[in-house]
N, C-alpha and C positions, 0 to 999 in steps of 0.2 A: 279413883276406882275403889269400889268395896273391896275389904277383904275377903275372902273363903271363911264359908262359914265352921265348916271344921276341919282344918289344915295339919293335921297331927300325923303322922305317919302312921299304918297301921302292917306295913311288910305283905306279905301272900292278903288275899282276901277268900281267899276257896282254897279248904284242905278236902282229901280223899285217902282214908287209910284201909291197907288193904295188909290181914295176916296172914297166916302161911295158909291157914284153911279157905280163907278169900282170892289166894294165889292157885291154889290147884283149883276149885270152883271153878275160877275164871277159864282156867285151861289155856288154848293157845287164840280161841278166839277174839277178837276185837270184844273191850269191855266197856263200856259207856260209863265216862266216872262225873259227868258233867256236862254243860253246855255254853256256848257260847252267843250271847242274846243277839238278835239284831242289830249291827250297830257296835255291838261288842268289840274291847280289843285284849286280846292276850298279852301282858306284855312280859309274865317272866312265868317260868315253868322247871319246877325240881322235882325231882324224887329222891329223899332221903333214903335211908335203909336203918331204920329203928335196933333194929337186930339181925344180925346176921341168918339170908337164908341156907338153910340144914337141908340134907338129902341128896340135893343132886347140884353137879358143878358146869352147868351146859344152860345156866338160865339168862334168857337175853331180855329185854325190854326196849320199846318203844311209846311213843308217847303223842299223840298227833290229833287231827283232828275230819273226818267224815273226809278221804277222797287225799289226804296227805299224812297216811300212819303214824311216820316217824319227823314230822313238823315242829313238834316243840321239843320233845327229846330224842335224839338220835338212837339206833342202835346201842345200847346199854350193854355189859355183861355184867348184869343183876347178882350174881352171886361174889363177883369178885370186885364188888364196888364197896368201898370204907366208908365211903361218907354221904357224898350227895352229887349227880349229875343234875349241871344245871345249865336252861338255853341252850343245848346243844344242837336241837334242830334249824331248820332253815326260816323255818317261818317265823322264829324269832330273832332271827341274828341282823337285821335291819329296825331302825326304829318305824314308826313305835314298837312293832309287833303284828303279830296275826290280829288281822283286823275282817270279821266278817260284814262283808260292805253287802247283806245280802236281806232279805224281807223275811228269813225264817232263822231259827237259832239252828248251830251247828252242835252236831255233838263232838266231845271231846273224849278220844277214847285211848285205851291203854293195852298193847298188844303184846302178851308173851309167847316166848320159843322156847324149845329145848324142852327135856321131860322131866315138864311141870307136876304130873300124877307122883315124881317122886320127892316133894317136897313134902319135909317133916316137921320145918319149923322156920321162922322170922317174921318178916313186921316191915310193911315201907309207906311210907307217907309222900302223897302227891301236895303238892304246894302250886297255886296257881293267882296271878298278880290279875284278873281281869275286871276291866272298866265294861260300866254301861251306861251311858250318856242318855239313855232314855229313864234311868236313875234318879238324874240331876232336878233337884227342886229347888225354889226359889226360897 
């Protein structure tokens, strides 16, 4: 059997960073931070918190995808998280992962609560592990 032609590990393959000015923007509606190709599968899903968010102490996050909000990240309390949530949703706590077995890409979207308008300050990075096997070349 050949080997892989490039077998190197590379960790997340899709980042999405979002600062405090991209946090109130976004508001409380579903934010599209990406997509999930045809065929595609999710298999791991964080969001760090680069810097602590400032202003208000009521901020929740979720993380999902078109039809299951909170699928890859669970309910989150965004402001009072130190590090990084990660796979906490459903769609990924089975292998492989969210797999859209579907003819269209899905979008992958990012939902906050609480009063987002009062944030003054931080930083969070979305980290996302997904394969596309319509990718694959010879």
């Amino acid at each position: 059997m050949p080997q892989l032609a490039n077998n190197e590990s590379r960790g997340f393959t899709h980042y999405f960073r979002m600062t405090a000015t991209d946090l109130v923007a976004a508001g409380t509606s579903a934010k599209t931070i990406g997509v999930v190709p045809r065929g595609g599968i999710v298999t791991n899903a964080a969001v760090t918190v680069i810097s602590a968010i400032a202003g208000a102490s009521d901020i929740t996050l979720t993380l999902g995808v078109t039809g299951t909000a909170a699928g890859l990240i669970a309910s989150t309390d965004l402001d009072a998280l130190t590090a990084t949530a990660y796979n906490t949703g459903t769609l990924v706590d089975t292998e492989p992962g969210y797999v859209n077995n579907t003819t269209s890409p899905v979008n992958i979207i990012a939902t906050l609560g609480g009063t987002v308008a009062n944030i003054t300050g931080g930083e969070i990075v979305f980290g996302l592990t997904i394969l596309n096997p319509f990718d694959i070349t010879p």
